[in-house]
C-alpha positions in Angstrom: 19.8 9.0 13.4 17.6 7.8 15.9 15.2 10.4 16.0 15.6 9.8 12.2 14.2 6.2 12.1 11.9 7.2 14.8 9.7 9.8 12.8 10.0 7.4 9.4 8.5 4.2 11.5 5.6 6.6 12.7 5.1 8.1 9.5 4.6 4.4 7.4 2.5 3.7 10.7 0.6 6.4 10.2 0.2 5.9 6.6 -0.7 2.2 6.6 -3.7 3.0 9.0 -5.0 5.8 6.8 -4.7 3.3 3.7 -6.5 0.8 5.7 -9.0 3.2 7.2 -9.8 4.2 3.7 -10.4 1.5 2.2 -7.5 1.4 0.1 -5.0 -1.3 -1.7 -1.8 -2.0 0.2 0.9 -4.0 -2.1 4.0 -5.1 1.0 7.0 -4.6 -1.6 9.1 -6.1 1.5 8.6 -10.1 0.2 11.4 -9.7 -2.1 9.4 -9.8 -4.9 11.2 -8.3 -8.4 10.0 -5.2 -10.1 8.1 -7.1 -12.2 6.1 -8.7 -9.7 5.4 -5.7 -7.8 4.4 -4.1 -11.0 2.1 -6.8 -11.9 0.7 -6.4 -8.1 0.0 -2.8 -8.4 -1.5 -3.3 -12.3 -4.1 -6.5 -11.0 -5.2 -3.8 -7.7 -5.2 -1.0 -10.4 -7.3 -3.2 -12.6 -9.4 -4.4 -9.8 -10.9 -0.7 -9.1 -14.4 0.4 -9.6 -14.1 4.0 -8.9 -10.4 6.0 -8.9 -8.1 5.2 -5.3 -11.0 2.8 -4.0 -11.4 -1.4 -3.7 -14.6 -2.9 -5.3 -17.3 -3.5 -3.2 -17.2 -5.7 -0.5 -13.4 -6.3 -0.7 
């Protein structure tokens, strides 16, 4: 179990810097926010593209 949780907390490390490197939207679905909410979160990033996977400019 340990070695478990151990490869799943490097992994999401891993994966939050190559989200961040990239340039990309992060949504924390860890506030307790309902489905809805995290829906409308990933719709207003989705929404606030200006080309497919990427942030406008100078966000």
């Amino acid at each position: 179990m340990d070695q478990f949780l151990a490869r799943t907390e490097r992994y999401q490390t891993l994966m939050t810097e190559a989200v961040d490197r990239l340039g990309l939207h992060r949504i924390d679905a860890g506030r307790g926010q309902s489905a809805g909410e995290l829906a409308d979160m990933v719709i207003a990033a989705a929404d606030a593209q200006t080309a497919v996977g990427r942030p406008p400019t100078g966000q």
